[in-house]
N, C-alpha and C positions, 0 to 999 in steps of 0.2 A: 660377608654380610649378604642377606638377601635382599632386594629390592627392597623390600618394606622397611628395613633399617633392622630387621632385628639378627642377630647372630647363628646362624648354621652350626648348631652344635652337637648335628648326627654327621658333618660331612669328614671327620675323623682328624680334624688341624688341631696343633698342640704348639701353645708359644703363644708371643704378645702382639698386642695391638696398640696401636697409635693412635689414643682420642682426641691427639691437639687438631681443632678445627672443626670438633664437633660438640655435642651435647648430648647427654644421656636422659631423655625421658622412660616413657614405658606407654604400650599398648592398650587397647584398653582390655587385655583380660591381665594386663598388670605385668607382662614381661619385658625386659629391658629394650630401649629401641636407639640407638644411635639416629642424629638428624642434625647437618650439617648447619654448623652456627649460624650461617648468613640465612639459616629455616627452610634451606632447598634438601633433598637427597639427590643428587643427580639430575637426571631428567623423571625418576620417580616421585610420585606423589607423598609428602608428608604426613596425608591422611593414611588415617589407620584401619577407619570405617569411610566410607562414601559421604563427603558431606563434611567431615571433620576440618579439612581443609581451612574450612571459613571460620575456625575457631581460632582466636587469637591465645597465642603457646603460652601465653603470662596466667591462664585457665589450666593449663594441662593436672593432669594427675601428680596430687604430692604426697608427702609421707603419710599424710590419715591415710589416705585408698592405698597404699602397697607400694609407692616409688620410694625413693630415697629422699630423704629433704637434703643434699647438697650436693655440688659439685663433684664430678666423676675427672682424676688424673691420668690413671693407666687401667690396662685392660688385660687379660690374659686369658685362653684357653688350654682347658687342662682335660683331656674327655672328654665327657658331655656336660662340663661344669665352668661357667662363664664367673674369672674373678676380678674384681673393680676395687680398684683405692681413691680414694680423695679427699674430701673435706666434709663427708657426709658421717652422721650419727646415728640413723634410723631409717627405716623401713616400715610405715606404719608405728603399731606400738613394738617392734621387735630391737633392742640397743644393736646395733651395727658399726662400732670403733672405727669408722677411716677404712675398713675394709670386709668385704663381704664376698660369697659364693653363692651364684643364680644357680640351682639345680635342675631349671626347666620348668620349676612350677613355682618357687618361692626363693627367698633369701634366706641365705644361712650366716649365720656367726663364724668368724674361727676364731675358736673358743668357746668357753663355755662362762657364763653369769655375767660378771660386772667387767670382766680384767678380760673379756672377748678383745680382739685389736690388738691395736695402739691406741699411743693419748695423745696421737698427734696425724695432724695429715701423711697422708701416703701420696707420693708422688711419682714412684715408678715399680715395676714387678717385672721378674724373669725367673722363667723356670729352667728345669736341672731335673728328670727324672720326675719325682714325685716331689721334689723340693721345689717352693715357693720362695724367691729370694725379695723383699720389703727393702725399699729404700723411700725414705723422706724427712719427715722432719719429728723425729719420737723418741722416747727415752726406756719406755716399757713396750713389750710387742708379749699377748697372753702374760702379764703379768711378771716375764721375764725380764731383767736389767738391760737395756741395750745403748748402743748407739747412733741411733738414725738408718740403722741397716738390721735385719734381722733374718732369718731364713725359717721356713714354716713348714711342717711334714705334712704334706695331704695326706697319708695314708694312715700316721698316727694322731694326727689332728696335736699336734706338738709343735710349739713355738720355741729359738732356741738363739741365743747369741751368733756369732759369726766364726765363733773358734768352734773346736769338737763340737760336736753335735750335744747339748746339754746346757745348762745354767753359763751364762757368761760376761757380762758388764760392756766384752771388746766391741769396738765399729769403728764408727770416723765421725769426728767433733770440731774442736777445737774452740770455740764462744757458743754465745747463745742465740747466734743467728746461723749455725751451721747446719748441712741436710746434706742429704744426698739423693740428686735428683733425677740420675737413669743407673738403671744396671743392667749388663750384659756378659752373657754366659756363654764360653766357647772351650768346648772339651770340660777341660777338668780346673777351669778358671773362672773364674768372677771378676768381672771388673765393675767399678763405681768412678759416676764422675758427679761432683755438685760442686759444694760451699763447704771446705772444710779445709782443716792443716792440718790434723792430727790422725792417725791410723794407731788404735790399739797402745798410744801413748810411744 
């Protein structure tokens, strides 16, 4: 991060981040800015302009001006392309499923029209190459069948269950209170840990 809260996404890092303890607002030319929940950044200033400071954060920028209307889980960099899951639906007027991609100038979908996302919060991301791996609490991820775990191609902008790479129903379940709430990727592994007892049945 740079001082100012927002993400260094020329400085060539690739992997995720850890927003528990923070808050995801946005600047005011509208790009994403992390600002530590108790409303400090460090010994840096909150303000984004001179003066902002004395603005009370229950004001800040919402989904009409370009931020997100909800709560931000996980965090990931991929490139120069900053992606966030949570509990959020929109970006302005743009649908944004629980998860979205900052380009450096605006938010993206992944996905395309209505079946963009998930239909359910995201609560953690790791990546693998150009794979995006989705864990939280959802059943469809781009309209494909899943469960609560899903993996995502950045480069074909393709959403896909957790078996082959393609259409697939498999994750980890077991009730209707089940998720899975971190995943971690080492070598040629995936792991998940949350609320579940079932794996692929």
């Amino acid at each position: 991060l740079f001082r100012s809260g927002t993400v260094n996404l020329s400085a060539g890092i690739q992997g995720t981040l850890d927003p528990k303890g923070w808050r995801m607002t946005v600047d005011h030319y509208g790009r994403p800015r992390f600002v530590q929940a108790d409303g400090t950044l460090g010994v840096a200033s909150v303000a984004s302009k001179p003066g902002d400071e004395q603005w009370d954060d229950r004001f800040g920028q919402g989904a009409d001006q370009g931020g997100l209307n909800d709560e931000v889980f996980a965090a990931a960099v991929f490139n120069k392309w900053l992606f966030v899951g949570g509990a959020f639906t929109q970006a302005g007027s743009k649908a944004l499923n629980y998860i979205a991609r900052w380009d450096g100038s605006a938010w993206q979908s992944l996905g395309d029209g209505p079946l963009n996302g998930t239909d359910g919060f995201v609560y953690s991301l790791a990546l693998r190459s150009d794979i995006l791996y989705v864990g939280g609490k959802f059943s469809m991820a781009g309209g494909v069948p899943v469960k609560n775990i899903a993996q995502y191609s950045i480069s074909q902008r393709v959403w896909a269950g957790m078996g082959p790479f393609g259409p697939s129903p498999v994750g980890l379940g077991g009730d209707e209170q089940a998720f899975v709430g971190a995943i971690l990727v080492k070598d040629t592994l995936v792991y998940a840990g949350g609320s579940f007892n079932d794996a692929n049945g």
